[in-house]
Jmol script that loads the backbone (N, CA, C; Angstrom):
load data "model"
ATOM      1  N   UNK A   1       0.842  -1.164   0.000  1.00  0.00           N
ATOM      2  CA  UNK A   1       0.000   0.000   0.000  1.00  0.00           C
ATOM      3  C   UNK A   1       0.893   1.234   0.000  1.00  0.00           C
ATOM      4  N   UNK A   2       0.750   2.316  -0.970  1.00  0.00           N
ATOM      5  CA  UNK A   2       1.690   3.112  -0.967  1.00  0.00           C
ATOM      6  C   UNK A   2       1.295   3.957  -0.047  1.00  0.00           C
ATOM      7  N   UNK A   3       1.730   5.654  -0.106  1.00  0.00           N
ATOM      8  CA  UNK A   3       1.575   6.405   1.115  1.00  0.00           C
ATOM      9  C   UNK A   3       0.389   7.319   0.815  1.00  0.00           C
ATOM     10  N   UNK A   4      -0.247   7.376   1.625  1.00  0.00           N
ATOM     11  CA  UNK A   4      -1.904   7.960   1.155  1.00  0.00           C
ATOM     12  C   UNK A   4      -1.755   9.228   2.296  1.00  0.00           C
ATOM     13  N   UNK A   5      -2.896   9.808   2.402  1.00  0.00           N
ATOM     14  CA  UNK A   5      -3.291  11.318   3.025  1.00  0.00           C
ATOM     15  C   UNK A   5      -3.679  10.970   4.459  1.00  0.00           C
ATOM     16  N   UNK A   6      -3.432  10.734   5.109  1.00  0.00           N
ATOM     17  CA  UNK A   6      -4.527  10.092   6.903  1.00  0.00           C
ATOM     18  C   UNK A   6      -5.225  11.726   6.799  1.00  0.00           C
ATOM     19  N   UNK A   7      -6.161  11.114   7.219  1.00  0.00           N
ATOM     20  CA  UNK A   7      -6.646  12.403   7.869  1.00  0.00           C
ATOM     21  C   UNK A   7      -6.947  11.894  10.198  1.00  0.00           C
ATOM     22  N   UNK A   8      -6.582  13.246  10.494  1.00  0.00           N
ATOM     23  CA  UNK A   8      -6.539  12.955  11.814  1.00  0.00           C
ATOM     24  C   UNK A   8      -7.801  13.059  12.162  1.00  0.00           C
ATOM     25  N   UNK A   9      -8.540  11.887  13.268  1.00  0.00           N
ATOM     26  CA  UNK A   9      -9.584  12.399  14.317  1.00  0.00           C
ATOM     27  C   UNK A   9      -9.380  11.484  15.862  1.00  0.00           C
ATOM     28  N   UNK A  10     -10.164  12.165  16.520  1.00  0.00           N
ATOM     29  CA  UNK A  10     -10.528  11.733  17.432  1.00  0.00           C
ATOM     30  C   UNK A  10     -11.281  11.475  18.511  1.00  0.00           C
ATOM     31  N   UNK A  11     -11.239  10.281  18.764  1.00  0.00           N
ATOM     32  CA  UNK A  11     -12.015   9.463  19.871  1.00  0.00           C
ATOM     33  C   UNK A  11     -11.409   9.130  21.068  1.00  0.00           C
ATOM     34  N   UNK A  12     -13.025   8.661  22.250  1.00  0.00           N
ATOM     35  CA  UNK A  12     -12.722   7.955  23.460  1.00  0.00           C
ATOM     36  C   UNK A  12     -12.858   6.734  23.493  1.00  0.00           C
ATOM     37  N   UNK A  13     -12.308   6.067  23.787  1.00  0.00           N
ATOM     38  CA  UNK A  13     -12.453   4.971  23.917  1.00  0.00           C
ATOM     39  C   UNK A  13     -12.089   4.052  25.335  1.00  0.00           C
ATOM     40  N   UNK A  14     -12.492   3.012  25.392  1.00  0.00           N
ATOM     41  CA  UNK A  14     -12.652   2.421  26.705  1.00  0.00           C
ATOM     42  C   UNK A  14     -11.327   2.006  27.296  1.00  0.00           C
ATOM     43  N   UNK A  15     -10.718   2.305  28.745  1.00  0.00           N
ATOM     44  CA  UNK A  15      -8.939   2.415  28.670  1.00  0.00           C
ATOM     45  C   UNK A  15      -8.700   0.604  28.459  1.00  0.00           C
ATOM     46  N   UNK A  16      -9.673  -0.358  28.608  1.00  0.00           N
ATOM     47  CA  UNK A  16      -9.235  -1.311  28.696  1.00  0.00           C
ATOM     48  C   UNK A  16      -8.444  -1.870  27.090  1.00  0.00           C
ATOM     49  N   UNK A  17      -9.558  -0.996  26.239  1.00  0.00           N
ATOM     50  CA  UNK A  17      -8.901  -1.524  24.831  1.00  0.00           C
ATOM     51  C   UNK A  17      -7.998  -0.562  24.329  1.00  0.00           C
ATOM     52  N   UNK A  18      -7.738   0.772  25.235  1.00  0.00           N
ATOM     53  CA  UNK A  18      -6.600   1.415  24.631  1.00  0.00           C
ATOM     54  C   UNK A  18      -5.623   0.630  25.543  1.00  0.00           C
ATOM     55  N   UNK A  19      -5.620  -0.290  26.405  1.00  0.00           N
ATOM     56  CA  UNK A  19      -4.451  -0.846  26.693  1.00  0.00           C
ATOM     57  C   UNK A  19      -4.036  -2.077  26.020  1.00  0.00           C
ATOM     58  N   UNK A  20      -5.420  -2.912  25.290  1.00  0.00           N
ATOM     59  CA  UNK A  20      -5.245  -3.628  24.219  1.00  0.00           C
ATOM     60  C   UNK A  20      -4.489  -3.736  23.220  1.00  0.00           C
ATOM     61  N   UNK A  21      -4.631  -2.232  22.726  1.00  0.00           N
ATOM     62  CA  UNK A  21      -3.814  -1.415  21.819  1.00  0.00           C
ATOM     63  C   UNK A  21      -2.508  -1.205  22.247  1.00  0.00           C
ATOM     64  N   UNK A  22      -2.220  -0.870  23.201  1.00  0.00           N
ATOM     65  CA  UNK A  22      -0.368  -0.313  23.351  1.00  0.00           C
ATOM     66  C   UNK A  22       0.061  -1.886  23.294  1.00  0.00           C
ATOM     67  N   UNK A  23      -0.961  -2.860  24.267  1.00  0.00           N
ATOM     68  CA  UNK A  23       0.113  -4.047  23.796  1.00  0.00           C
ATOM     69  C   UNK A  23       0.263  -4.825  22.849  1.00  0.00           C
ATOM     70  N   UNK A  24      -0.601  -4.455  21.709  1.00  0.00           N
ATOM     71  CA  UNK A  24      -0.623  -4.751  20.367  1.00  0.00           C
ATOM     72  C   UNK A  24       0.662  -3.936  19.632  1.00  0.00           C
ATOM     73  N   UNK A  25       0.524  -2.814  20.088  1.00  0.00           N
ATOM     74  CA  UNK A  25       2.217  -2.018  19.519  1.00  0.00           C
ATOM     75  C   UNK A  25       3.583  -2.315  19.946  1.00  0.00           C
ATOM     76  N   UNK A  26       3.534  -2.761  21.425  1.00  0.00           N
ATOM     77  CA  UNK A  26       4.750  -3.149  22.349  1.00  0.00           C
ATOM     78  C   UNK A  26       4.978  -4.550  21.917  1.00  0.00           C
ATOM     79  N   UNK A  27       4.168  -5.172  21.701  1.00  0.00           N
ATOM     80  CA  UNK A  27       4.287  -6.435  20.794  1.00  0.00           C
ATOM     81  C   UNK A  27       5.151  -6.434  19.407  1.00  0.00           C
ATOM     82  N   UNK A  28       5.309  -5.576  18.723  1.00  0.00           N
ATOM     83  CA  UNK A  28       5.883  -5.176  17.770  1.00  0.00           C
ATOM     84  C   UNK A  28       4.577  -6.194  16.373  1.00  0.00           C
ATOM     85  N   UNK A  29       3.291  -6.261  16.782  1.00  0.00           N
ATOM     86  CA  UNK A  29       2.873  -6.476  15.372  1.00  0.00           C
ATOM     87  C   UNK A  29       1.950  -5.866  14.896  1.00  0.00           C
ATOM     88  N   UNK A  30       1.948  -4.491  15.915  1.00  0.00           N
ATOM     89  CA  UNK A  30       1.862  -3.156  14.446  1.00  0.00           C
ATOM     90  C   UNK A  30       2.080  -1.938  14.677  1.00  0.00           C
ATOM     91  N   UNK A  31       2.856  -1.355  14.124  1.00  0.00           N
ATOM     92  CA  UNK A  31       3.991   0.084  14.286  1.00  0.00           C
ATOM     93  C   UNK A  31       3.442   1.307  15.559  1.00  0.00           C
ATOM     94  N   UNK A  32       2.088   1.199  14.955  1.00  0.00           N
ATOM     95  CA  UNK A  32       1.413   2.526  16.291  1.00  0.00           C
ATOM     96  C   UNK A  32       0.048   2.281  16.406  1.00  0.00           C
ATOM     97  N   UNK A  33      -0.439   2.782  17.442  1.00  0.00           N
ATOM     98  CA  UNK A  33      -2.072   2.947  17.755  1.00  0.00           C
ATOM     99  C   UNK A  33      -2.768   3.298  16.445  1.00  0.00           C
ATOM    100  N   UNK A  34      -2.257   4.028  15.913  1.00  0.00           N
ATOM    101  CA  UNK A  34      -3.151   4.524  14.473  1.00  0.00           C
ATOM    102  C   UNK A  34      -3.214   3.268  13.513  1.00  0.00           C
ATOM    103  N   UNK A  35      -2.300   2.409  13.483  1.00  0.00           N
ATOM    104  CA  UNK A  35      -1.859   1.454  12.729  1.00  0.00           C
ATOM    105  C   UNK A  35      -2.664   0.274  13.123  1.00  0.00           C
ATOM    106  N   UNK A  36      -3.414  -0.273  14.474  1.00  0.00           N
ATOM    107  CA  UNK A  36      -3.963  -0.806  15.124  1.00  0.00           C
ATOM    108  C   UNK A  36      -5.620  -0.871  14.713  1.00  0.00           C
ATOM    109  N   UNK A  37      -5.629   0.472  15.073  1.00  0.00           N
ATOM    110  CA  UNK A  37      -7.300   1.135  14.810  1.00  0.00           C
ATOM    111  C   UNK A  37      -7.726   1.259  13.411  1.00  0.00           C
ATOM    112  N   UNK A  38      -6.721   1.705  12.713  1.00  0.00           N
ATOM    113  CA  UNK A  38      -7.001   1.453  11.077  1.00  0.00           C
ATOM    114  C   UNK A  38      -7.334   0.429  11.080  1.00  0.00           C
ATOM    115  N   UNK A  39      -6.720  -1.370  10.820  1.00  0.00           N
ATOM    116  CA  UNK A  39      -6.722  -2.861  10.516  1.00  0.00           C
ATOM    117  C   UNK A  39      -8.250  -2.922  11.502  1.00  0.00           C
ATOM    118  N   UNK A  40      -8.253  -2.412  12.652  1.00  0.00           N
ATOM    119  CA  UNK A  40     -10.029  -2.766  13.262  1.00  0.00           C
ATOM    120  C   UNK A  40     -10.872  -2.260  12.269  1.00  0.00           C
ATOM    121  N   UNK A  41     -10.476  -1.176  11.826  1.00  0.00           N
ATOM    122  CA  UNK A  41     -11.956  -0.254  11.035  1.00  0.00           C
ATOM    123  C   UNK A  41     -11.856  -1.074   9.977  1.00  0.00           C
ATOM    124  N   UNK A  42     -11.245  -1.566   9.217  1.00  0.00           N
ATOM    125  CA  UNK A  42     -11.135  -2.100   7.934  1.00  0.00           C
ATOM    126  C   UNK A  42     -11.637  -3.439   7.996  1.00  0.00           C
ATOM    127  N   UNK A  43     -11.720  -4.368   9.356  1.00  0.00           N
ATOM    128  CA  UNK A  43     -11.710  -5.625   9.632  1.00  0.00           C
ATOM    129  C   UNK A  43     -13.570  -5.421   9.847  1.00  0.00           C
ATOM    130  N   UNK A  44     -13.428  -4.539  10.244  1.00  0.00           N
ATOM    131  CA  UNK A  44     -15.064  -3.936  11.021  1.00  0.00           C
ATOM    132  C   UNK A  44     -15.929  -3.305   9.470  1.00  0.00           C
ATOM    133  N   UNK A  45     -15.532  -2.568   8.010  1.00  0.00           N
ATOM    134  CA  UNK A  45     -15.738  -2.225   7.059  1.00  0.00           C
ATOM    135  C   UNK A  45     -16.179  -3.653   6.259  1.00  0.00           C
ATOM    136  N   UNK A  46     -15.359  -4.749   6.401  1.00  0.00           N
ATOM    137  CA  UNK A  46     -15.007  -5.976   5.739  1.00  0.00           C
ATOM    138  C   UNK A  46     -16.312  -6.636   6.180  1.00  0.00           C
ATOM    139  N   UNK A  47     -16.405  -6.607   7.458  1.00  0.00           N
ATOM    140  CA  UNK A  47     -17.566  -7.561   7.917  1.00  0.00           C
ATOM    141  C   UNK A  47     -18.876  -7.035   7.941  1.00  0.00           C
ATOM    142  N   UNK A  48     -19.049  -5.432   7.904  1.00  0.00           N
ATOM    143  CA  UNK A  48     -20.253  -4.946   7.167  1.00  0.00           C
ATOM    144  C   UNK A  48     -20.746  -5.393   5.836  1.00  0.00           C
ATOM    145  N   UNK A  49     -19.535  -5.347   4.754  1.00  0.00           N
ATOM    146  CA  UNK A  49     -19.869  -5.418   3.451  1.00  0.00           C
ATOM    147  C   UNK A  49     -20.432  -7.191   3.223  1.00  0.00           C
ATOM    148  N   UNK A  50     -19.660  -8.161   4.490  1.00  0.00           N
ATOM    149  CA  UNK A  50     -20.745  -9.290   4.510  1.00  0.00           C
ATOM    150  C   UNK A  50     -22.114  -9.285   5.001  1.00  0.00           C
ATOM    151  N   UNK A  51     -22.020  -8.807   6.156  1.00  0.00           N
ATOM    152  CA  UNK A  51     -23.570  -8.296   6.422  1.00  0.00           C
ATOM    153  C   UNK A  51     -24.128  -7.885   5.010  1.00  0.00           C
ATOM    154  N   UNK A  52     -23.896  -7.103   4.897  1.00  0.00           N
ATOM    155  CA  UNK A  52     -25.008  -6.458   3.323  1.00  0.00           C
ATOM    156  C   UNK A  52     -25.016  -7.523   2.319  1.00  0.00           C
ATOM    157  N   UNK A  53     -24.437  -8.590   2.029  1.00  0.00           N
ATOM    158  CA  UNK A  53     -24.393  -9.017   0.942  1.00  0.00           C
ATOM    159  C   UNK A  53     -25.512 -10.584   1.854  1.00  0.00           C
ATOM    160  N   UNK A  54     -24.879 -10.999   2.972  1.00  0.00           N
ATOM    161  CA  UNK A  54     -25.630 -11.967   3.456  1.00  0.00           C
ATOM    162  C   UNK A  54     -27.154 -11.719   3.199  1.00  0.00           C
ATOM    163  N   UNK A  55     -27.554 -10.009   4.209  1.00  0.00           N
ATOM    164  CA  UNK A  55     -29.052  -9.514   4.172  1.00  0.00           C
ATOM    165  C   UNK A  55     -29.516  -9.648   2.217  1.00  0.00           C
ATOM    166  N   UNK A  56     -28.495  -9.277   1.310  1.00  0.00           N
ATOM    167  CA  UNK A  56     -29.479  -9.272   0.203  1.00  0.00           C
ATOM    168  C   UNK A  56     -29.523 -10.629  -0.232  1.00  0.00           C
ATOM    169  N   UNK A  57     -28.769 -11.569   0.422  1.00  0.00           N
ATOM    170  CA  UNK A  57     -29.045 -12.952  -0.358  1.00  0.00           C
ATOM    171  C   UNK A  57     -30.659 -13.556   0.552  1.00  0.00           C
ATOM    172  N   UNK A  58     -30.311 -13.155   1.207  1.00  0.00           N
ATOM    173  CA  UNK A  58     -31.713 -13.397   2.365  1.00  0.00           C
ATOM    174  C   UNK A  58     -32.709 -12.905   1.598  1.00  0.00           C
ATOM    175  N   UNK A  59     -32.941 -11.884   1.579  1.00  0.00           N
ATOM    176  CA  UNK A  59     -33.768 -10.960   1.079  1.00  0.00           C
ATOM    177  C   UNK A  59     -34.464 -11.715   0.294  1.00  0.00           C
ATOM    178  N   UNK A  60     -32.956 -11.963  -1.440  1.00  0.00           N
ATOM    179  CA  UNK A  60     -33.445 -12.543  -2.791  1.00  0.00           C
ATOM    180  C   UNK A  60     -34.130 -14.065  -2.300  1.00  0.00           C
ATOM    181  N   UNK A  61     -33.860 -14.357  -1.201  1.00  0.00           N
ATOM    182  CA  UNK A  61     -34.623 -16.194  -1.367  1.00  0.00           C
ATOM    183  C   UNK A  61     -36.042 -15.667  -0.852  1.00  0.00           C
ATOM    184  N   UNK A  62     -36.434 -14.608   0.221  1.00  0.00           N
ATOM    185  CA  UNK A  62     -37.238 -14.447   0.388  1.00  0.00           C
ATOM    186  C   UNK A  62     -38.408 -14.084   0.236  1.00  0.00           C
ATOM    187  N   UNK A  63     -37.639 -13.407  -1.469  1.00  0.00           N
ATOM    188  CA  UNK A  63     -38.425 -12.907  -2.571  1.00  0.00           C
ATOM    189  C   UNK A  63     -39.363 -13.839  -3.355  1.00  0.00           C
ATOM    190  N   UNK A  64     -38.527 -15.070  -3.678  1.00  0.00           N
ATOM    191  CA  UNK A  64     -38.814 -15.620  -4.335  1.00  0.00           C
ATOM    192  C   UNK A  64     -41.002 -16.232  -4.488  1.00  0.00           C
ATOM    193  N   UNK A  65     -41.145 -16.388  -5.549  1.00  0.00           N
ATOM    194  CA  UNK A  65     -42.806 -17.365  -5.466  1.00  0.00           C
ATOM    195  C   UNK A  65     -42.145 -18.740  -5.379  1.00  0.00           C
ATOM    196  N   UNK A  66     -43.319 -19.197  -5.383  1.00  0.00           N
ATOM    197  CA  UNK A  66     -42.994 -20.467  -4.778  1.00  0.00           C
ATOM    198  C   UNK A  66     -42.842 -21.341  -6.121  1.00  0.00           C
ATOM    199  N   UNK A  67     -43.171 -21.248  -7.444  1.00  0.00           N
ATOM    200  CA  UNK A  67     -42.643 -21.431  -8.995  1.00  0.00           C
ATOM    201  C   UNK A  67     -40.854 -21.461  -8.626  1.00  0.00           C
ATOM    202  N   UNK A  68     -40.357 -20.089  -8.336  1.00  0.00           N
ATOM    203  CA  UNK A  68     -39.077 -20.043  -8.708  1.00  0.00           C
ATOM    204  C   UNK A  68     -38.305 -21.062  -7.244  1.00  0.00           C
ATOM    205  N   UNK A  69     -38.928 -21.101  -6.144  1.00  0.00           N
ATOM    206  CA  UNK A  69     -38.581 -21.609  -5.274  1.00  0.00           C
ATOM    207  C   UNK A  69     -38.390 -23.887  -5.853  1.00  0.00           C
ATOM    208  N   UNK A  70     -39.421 -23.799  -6.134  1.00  0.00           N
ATOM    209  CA  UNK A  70     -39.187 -25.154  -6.500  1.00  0.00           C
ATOM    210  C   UNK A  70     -38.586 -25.435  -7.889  1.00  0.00           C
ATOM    211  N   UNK A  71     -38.107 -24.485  -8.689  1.00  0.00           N
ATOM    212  CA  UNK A  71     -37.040 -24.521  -9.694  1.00  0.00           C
ATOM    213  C   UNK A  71     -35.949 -24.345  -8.964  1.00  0.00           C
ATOM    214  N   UNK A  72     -35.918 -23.522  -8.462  1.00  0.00           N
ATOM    215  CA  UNK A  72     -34.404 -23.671  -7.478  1.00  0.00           C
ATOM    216  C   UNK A  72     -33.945 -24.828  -6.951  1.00  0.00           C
ATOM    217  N   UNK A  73     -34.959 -25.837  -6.334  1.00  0.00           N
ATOM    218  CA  UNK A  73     -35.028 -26.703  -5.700  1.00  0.00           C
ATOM    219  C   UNK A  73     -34.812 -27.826  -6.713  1.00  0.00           C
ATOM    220  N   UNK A  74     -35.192 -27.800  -7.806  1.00  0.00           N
ATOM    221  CA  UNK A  74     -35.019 -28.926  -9.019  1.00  0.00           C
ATOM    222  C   UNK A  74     -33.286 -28.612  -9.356  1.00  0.00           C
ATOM    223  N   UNK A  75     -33.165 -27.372  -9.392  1.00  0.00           N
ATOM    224  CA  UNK A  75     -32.036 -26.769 -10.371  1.00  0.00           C
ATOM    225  C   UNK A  75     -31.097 -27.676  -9.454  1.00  0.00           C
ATOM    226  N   UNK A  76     -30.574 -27.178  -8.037  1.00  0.00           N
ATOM    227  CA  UNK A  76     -29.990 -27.587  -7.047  1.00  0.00           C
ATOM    228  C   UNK A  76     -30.063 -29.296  -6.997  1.00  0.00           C
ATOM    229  N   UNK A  77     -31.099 -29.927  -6.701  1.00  0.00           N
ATOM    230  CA  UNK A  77     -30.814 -31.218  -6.978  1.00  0.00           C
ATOM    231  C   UNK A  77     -30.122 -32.051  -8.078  1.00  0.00           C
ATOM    232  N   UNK A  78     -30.507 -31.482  -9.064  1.00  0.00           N
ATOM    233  CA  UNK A  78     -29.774 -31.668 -10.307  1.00  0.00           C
ATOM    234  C   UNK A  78     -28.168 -31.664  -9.729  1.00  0.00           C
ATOM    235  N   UNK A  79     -28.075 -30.387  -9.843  1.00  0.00           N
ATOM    236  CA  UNK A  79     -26.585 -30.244 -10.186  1.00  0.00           C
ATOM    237  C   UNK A  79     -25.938 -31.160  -9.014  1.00  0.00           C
ATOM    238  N   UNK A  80     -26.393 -31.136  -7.429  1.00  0.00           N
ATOM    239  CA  UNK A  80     -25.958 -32.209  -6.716  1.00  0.00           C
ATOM    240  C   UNK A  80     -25.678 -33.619  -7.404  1.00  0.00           C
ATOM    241  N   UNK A  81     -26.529 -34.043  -7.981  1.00  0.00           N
ATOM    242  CA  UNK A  81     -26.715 -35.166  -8.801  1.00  0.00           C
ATOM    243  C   UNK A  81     -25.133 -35.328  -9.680  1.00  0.00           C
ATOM    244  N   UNK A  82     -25.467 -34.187 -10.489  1.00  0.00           N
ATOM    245  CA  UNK A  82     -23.985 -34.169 -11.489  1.00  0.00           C
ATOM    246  C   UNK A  82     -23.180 -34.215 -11.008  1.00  0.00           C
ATOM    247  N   UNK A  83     -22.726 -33.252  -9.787  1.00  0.00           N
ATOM    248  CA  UNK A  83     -21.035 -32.891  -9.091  1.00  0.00           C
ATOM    249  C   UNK A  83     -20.712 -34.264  -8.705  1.00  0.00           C
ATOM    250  N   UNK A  84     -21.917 -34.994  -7.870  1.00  0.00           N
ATOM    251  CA  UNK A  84     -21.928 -36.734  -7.383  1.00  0.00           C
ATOM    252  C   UNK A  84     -21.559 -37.810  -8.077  1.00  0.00           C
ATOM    253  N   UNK A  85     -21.899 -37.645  -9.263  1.00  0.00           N
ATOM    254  CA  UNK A  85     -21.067 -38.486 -10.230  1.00  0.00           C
ATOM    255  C   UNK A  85     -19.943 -38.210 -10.962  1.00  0.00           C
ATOM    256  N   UNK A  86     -19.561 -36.946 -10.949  1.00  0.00           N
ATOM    257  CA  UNK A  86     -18.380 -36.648 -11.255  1.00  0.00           C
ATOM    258  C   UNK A  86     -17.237 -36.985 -10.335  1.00  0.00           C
ATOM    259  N   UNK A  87     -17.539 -36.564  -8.954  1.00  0.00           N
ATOM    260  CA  UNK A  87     -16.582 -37.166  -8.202  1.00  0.00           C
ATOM    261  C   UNK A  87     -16.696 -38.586  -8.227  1.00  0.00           C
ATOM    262  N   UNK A  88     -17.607 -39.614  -8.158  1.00  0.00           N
ATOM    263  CA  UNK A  88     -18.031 -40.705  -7.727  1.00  0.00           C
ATOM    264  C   UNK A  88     -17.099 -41.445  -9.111  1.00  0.00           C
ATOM    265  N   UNK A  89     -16.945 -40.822 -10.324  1.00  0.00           N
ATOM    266  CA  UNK A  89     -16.072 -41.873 -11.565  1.00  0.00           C
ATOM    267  C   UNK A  89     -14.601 -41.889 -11.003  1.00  0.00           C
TER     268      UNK A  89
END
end "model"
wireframe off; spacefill off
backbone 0.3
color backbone group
């Protein structure tokens, strides 16, 4: 990752996990507190963008009539069927 713009802010946070943090730095496996809290937000960004994608797969089955539901259900057996004999030769 090359060198980008930080922009500074700040927060409170609870002293137990800012002590989390220093010994995540004193540890030497990652350079500074900023360096720490970035990899959370990004880890925390990462697992939103599953949330959203989980909720719209939810969503799309929930959408479904009950036509496309039991084509799904044919489609899916099928292909179980195929992958099963492919491994199975």
């Amino acid at each position: 990752m090359g060198a980008s713009v930080k922009e500074k802010v700040t927060v409170s946070i609870d002293p137990a996990l800012v002590a989390a943090v220093d010994q995540e730095v004193r540890s030497h496996h990652a350079g500074s507190r900023s360096a720490v809290v970035e990899e959370a937000l990004r880890l925390w960004e990462m697992e939103q963008q599953r949330r959203a994608i989980e909720k719209g797969v939810e969503e799309y089955y929930h959408s479904r009539t009950r036509k496309e539901a039991r084509e799904d259900l044919a489609w899916s057996r099928f292909s179980g069927r195929q992958a099963g004999s492919l491994w199975n030769d």
